[in-house]
C-alpha positions as CSV (number, residue, x, y, z in Angstrom):
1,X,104.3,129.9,97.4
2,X,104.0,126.2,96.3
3,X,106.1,123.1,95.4
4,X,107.0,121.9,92.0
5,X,104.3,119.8,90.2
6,X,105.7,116.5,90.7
7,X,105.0,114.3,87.5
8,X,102.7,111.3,88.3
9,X,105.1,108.2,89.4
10,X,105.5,104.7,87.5
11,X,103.0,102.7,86.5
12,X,104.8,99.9,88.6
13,X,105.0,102.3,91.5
14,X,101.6,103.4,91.5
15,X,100.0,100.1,91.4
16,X,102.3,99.3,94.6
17,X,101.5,102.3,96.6
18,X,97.7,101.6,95.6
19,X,98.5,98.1,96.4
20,X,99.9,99.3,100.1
21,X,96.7,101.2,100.6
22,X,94.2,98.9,99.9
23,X,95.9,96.1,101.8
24,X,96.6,97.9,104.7
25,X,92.6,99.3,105.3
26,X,91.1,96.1,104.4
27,X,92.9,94.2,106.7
28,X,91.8,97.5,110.0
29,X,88.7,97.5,108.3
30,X,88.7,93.6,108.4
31,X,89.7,94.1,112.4
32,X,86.7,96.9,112.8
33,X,84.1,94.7,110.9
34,X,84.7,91.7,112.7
35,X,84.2,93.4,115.7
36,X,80.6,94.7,114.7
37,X,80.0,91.3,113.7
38,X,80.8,89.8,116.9
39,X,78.8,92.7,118.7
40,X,75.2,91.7,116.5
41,X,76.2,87.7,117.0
42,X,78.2,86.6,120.0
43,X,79.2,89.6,122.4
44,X,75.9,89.9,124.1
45,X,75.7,86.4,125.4
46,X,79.8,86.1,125.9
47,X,80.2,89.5,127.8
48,X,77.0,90.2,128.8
49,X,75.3,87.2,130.0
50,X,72.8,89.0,132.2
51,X,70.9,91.0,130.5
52,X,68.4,90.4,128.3
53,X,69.2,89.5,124.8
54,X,68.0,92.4,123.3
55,X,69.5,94.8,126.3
56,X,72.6,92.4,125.8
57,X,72.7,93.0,121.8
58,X,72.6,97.1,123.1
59,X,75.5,96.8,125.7
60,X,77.6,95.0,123.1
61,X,76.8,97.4,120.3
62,X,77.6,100.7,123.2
63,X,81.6,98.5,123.5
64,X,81.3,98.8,119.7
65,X,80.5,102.6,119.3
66,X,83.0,103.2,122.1
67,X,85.8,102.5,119.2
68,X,84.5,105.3,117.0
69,X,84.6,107.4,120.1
70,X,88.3,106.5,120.3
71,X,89.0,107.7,116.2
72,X,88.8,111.5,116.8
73,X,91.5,111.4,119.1
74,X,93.6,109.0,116.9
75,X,92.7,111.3,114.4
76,X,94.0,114.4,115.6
77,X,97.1,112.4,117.2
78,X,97.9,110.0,113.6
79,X,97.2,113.5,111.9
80,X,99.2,116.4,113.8
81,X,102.5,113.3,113.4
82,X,101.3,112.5,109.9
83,X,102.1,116.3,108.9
84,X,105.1,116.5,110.9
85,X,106.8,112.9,110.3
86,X,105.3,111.6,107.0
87,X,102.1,109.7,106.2
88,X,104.0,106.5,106.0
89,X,105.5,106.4,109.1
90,X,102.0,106.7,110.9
91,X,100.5,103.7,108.4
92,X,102.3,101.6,109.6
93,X,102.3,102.6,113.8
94,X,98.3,102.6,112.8
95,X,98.1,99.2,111.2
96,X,100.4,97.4,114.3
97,X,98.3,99.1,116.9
98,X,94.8,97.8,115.4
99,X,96.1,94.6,114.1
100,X,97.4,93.4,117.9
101,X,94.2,95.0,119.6
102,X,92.0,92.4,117.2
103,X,94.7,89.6,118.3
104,X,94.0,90.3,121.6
105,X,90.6,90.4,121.6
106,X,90.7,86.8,120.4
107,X,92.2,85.7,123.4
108,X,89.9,87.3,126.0
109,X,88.5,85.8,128.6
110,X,84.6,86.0,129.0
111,X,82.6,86.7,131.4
112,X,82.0,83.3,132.2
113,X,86.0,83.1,132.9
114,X,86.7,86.6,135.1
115,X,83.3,88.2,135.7
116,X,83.0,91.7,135.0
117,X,86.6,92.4,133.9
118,X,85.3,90.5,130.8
119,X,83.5,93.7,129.7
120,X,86.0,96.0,130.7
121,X,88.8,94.2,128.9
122,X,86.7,94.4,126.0
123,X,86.1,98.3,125.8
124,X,89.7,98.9,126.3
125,X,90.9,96.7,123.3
126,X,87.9,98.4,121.2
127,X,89.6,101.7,122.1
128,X,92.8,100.9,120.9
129,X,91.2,99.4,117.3
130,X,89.2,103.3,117.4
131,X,92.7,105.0,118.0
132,X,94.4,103.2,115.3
133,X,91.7,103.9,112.7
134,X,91.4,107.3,113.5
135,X,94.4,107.7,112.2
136,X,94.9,104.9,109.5
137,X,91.9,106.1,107.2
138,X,93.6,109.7,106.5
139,X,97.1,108.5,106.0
140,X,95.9,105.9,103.6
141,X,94.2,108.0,101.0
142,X,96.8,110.9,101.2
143,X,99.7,108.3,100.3
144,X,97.7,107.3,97.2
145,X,96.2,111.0,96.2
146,X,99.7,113.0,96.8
147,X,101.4,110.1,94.4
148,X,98.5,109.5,91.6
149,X,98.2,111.0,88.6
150,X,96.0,114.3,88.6
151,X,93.4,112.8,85.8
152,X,92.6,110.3,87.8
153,X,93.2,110.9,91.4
154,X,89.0,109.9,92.3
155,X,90.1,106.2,90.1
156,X,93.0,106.0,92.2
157,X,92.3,107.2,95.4
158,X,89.3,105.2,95.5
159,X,91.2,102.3,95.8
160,X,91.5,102.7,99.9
161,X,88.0,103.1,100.1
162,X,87.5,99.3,98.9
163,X,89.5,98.2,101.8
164,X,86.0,98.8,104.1
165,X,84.0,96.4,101.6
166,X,87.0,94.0,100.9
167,X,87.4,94.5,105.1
168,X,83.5,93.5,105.7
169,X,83.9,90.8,102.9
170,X,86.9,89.2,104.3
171,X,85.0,89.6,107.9
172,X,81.8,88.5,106.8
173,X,82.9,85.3,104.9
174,X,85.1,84.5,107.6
175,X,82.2,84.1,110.2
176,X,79.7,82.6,107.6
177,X,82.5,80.1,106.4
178,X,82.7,79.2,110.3
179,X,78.5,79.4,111.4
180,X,78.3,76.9,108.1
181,X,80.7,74.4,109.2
182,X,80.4,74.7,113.4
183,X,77.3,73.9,115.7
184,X,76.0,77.5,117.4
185,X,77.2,75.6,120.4
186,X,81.2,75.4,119.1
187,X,80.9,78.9,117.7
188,X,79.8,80.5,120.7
189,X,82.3,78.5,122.5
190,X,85.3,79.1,120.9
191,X,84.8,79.0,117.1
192,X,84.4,83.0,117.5
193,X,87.9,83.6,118.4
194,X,89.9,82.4,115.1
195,X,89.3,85.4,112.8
196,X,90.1,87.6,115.7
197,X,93.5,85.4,115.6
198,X,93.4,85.4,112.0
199,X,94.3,89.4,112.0
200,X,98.2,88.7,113.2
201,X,99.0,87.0,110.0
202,X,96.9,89.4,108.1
203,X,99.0,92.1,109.8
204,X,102.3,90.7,108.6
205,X,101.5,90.6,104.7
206,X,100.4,94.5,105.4
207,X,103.8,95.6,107.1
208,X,105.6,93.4,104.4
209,X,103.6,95.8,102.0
210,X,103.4,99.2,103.6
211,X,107.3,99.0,104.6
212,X,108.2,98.4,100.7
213,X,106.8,101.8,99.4
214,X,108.2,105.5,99.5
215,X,106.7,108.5,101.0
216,X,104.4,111.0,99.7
217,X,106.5,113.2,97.2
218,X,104.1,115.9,98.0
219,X,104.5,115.6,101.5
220,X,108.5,115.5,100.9
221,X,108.1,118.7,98.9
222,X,106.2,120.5,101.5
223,X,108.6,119.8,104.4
224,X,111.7,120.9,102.3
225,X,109.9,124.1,101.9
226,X,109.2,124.3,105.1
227,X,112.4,124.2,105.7
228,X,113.4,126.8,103.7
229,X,111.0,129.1,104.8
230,X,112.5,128.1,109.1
231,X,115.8,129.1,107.2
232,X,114.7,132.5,106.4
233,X,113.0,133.1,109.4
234,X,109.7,133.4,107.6
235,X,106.6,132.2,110.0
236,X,105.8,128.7,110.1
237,X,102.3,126.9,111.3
238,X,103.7,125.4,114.6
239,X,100.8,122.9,114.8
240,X,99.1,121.8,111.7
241,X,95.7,121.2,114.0
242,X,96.1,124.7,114.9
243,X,96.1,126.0,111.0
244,X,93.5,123.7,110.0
245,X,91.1,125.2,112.5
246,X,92.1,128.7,111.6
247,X,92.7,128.1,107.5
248,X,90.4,125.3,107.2
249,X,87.6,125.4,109.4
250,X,84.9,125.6,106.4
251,X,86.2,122.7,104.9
252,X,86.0,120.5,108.5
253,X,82.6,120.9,108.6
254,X,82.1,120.2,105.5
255,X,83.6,117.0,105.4
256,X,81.7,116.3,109.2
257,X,78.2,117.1,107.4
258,X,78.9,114.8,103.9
259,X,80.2,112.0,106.0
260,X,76.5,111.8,107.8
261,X,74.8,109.8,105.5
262,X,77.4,107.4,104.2
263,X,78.2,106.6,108.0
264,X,75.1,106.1,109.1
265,X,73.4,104.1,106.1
266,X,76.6,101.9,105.7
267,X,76.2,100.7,109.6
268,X,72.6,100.4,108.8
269,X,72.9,98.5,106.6
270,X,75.7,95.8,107.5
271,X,76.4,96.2,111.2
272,X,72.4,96.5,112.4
273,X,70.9,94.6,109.6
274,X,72.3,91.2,111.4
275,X,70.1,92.0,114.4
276,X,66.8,93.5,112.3
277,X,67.4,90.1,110.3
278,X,67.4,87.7,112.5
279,X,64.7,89.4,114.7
280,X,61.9,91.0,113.4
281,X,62.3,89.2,110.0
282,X,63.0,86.3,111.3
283,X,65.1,84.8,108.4
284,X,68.8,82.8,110.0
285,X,72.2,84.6,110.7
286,X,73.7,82.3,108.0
287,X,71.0,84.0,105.4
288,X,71.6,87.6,107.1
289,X,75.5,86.7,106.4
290,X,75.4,85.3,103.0
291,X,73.7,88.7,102.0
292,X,76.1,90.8,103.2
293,X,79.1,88.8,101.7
294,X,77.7,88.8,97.9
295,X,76.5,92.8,98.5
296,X,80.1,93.6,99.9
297,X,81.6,92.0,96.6
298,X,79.5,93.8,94.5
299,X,80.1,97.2,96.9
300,X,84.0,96.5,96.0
301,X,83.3,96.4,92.3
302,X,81.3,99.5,92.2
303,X,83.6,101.8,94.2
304,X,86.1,102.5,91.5
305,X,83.5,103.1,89.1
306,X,82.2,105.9,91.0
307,X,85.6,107.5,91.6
308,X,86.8,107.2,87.7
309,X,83.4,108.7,87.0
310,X,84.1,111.4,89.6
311,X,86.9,112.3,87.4
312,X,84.9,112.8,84.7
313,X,81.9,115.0,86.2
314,X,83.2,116.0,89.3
315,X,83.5,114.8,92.9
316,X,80.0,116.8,93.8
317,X,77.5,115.7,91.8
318,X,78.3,111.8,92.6
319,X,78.4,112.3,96.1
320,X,74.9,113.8,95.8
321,X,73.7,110.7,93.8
322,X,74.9,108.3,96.6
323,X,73.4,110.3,99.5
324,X,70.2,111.5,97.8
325,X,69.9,107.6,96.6
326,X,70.4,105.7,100.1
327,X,67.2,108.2,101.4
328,X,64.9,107.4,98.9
329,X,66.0,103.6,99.4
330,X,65.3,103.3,103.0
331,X,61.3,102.4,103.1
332,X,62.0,100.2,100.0
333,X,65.1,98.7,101.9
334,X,63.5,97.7,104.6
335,X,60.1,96.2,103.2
336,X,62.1,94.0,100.8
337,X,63.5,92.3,104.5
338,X,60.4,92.0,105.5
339,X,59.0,89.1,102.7
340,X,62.0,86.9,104.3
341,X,62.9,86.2,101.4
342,X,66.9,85.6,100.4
343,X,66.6,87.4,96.9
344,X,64.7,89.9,98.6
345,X,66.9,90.4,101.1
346,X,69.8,90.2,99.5
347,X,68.5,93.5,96.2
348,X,67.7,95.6,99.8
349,X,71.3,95.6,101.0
350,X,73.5,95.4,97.4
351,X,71.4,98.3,96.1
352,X,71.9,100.3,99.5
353,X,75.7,99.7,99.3
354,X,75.5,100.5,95.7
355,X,74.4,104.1,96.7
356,X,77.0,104.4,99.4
357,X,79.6,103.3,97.2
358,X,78.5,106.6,95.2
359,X,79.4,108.7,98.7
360,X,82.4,106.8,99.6
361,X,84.4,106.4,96.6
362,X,85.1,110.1,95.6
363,X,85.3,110.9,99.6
364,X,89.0,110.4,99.3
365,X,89.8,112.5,96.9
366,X,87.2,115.2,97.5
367,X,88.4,115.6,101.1
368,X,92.4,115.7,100.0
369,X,91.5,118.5,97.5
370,X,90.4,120.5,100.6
371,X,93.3,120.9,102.7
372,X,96.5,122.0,102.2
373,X,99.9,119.9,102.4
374,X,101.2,120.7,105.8
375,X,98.0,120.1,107.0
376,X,96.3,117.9,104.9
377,X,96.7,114.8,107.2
378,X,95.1,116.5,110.2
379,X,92.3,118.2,108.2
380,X,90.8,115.2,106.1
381,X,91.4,112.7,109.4
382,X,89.8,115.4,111.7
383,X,87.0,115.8,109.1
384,X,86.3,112.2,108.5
385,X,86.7,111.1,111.9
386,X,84.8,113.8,113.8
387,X,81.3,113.0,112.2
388,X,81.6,109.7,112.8
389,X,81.0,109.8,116.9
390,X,77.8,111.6,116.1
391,X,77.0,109.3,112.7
392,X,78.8,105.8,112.7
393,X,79.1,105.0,116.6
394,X,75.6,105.6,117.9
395,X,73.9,104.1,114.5
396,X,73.6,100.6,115.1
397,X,72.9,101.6,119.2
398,X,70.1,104.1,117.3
399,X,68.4,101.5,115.2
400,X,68.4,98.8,117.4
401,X,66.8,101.1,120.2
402,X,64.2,102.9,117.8
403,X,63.2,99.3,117.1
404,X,62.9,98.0,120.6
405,X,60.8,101.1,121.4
406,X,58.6,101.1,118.3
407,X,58.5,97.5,117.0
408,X,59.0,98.9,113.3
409,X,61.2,100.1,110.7
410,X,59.6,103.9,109.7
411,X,61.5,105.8,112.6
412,X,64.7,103.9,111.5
413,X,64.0,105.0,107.5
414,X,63.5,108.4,108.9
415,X,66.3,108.3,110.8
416,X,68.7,107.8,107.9
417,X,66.7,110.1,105.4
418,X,67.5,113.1,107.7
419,X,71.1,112.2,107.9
420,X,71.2,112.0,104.2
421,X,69.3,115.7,104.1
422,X,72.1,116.5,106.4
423,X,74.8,115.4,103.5
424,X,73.0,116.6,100.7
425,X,73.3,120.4,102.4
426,X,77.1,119.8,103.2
427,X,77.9,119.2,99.7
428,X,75.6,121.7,97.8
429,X,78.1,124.5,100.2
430,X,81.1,122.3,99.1
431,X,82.9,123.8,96.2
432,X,84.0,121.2,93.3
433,X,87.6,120.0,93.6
434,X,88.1,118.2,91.1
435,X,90.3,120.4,89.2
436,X,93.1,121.0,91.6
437,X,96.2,120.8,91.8
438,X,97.5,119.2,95.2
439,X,101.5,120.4,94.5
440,X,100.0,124.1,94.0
441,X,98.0,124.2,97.2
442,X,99.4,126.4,99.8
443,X,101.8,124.7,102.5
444,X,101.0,126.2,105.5
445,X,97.9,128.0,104.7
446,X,95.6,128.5,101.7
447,X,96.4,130.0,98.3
448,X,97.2,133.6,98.7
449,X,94.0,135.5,97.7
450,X,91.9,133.2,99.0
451,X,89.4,133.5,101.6
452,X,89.6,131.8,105.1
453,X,87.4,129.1,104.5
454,X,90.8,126.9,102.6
455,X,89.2,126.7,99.0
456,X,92.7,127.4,97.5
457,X,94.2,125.2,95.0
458,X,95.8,126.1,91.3
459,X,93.3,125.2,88.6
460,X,94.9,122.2,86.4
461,X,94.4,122.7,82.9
462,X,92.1,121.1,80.6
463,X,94.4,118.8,79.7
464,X,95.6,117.9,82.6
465,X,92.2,117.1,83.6
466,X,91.9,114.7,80.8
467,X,88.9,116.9,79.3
């Protein structure tokens, strides 16, 4: 049994609850970014004095991969509430939680100041941030794919997914705007602490935001049938975890396998290129910085144009020109570093975010069109979040080790071309959802006649898909 189709809100409406999503994961992607930023710059010598500045650039990048290990459990927590309470509800708990973690984390003491504790304070507050975007990435997208219009759900729901460029963009100008104008001296001093401070006033503008839109009418939908179905006594999922492991399990792994590659290459590529950079290339964190910054903008840009264009052929075969393309750029990406030159530089990292922008922008909606509504929340934040302790967390810890042991690039090109082998597999096993209808998936399972693996989902017509 299914819901209604709900017709596609206002204009007006849309824009705001796309408008509530976007600034909401820019400003936790913001906190996350920062953070990895820090880790590559700062963190070694502030909290790990000791050691030696490579060893010290590994111990800060292990605090940073300890937040991904954080987001499964947020994810299954944000998720199992998210399909019980609303998706709303849980933005909002999500964005507080990471916001005052990154405004605490400004005003740490170092190790200078309390010894040891320094550290420890540190991996705690990183947990938190991990917690909180466990559970913020899933809510995000579902608010914006259960409201959006059908015929364009990949356009729309790929508005989110330019929070984590507009995030690293925000982030990365942030810290170049202060290396410019301080001395490394005042920076490392103190300078470093004012975007983590930043993030409180960010925080506001989001609640101000988040607070002023309406829940999912999907979701809204769902639990009234729920409802009805407690009423008649008919047998209800109890815990949406426990039917997206039995109805959905397929689809988890899925999701786990085509998030290898664009995790990976995307913290390649801005978290560990700072330390390859300013290392074995030798070129200044100000030049590392100011390439990011212009290839975030341009990653922004690109994102939408993916998604609309998923829409139009289908969320499959984009994916598999993002994750296919980041491989074969990896030997290419990493020689241009090497001339030191700025230009150079600066093609290797916008054309590598280009091709993840090809991955990330149809993820939203591709990984939605999965699940069903009752558990929808828990399956797309358990799928997404999962992968990313064995892809995301260890990545820049990987790279930075595979160069300290091998004093070049190849093993870290290789590295990412197998991940991106991984993806390519996960999606060619994927079925194309691009047609479906997320008020005619099943509520508590999948579509009757379907098999276990979740693939249900009424078929819109050609119309409907703008065809």
């Amino acid at each position: 049994m299914s819901s209604p189709a709900t017709p596609p809100p206002a204009p007006n409406n849309l824009r705001r609850i796309v408008a509530a999503g976007l600034v909401g994961t820019t400003i936790e992607w913001y906190d996350f970014f920062l953070y990895g930023s820090a880790a590559a710059l700062v963190f070694n010598k502030l909290f790990f004095p000791d050691s030696d500045p490579l060893v010290g650039t590994l111990l800060s990048f292990l605090t940073y991969a300890v937040g991904f290990a954080a987001r499964p459990l947020g994810a299954l927590v944000f998720g199992h509430y998210g399909d019980r309470l609303g998706r709303k509800k849980l933005l909002v708990l999500s964005l507080l939680m990471m916001g005052g973690a990154t405004f605490a984390i400004g005003l740490l003491p170092t190790h200078a100041t309390v010894g040891s504790a320094a550290p420890v304070l540190l991996t705690v507050l990183r947990l938190v941030q991990g917690f909180a975007l466990g559970g913020e990435w899933g809510g995000a997208v579902l608010l914006v794919s259960e409201h959006g219009d059908a015929r364009r759900r990949g356009f729309w729901a790929s508005w989110p997914q330019t929070g984590a460029p507009a995030g690293q963009l925000l982030a990365t100008g942030v810290l170049s705007a202060l290396t410019a104008l301080m001395s490394d001296s005042a920076f490392g001093s103190w300078g470093w602490r004012i975007p983590f401070l930043l993030s409180g006033v960010l925080v506001l503008l989001g609640l101000w935001i988040r607070l002023s839109v309406d829940e999912s009418p999907v979701f809204k939908a769902a639990l009234a049938l729920a409802e009805q179905r407690k009423a008649a006594d008919a047998v209800v999922e109890k815990m949406p975890l426990v039917a997206v492991l039995r109805h959905h399990w397929r689809d988890v792994l899925i999701a786990m396998g085509a998030r290898m590659a664009e995790n990976i290459s995307y913290y390649v590529i801005t978290a560990f290129i700072l330390v390859y950079a300013t290392t074995s290339a030798e070129l200044s964190k100000q030049t590392a910085l100011n390439a990011v910054l212009v290839a975030s903008a341009v990653h922004f840009a690109v994102i939408p144009a993916w998604g609309a264009l998923s829409d139009r052929i289908g969320r499959r075969p984009v994916y598999l020109i993002g994750a296919i393309g980041v491989g074969a750029w990896m030997f290419p990406f990493f020689a241009l570093i090497d001339t030191r030159g700025f230009g150079s530089l600066l093609l290797a990292v916008t054309v590598g975010l280009v091709f993840h922008g090809a991955m990330y922008a149809p993820q939203a909606a591709f990984f939605a069109e999965m699940f069903a509504t009752r558990m929808r929340y828990s399956g797309a934040s358990i799928g997404a979040q999962f992968s990313s302790v064995a892809a995301g967390a260890p990545a820049p810890l990987i790279a930075t080790a595979l160069l300290a042991d091998f004093g070049t690039s190849t093993p870290i090109s290789l590295y990412v071309i197998a991940a991106a082998l991984l993806t390519v597999l996960a999606v060619l096993c994927a079925k194309e959802t691009r047609s479906r209808d997320l008020t005619a998936l099943g509520q508590d399972g999948p579509v009757p006649g379907e098999g276990p693996g979740g693939q249900g989902g009424a078929v819109l017509p050609a119309d409907a898909r703008g065809l």
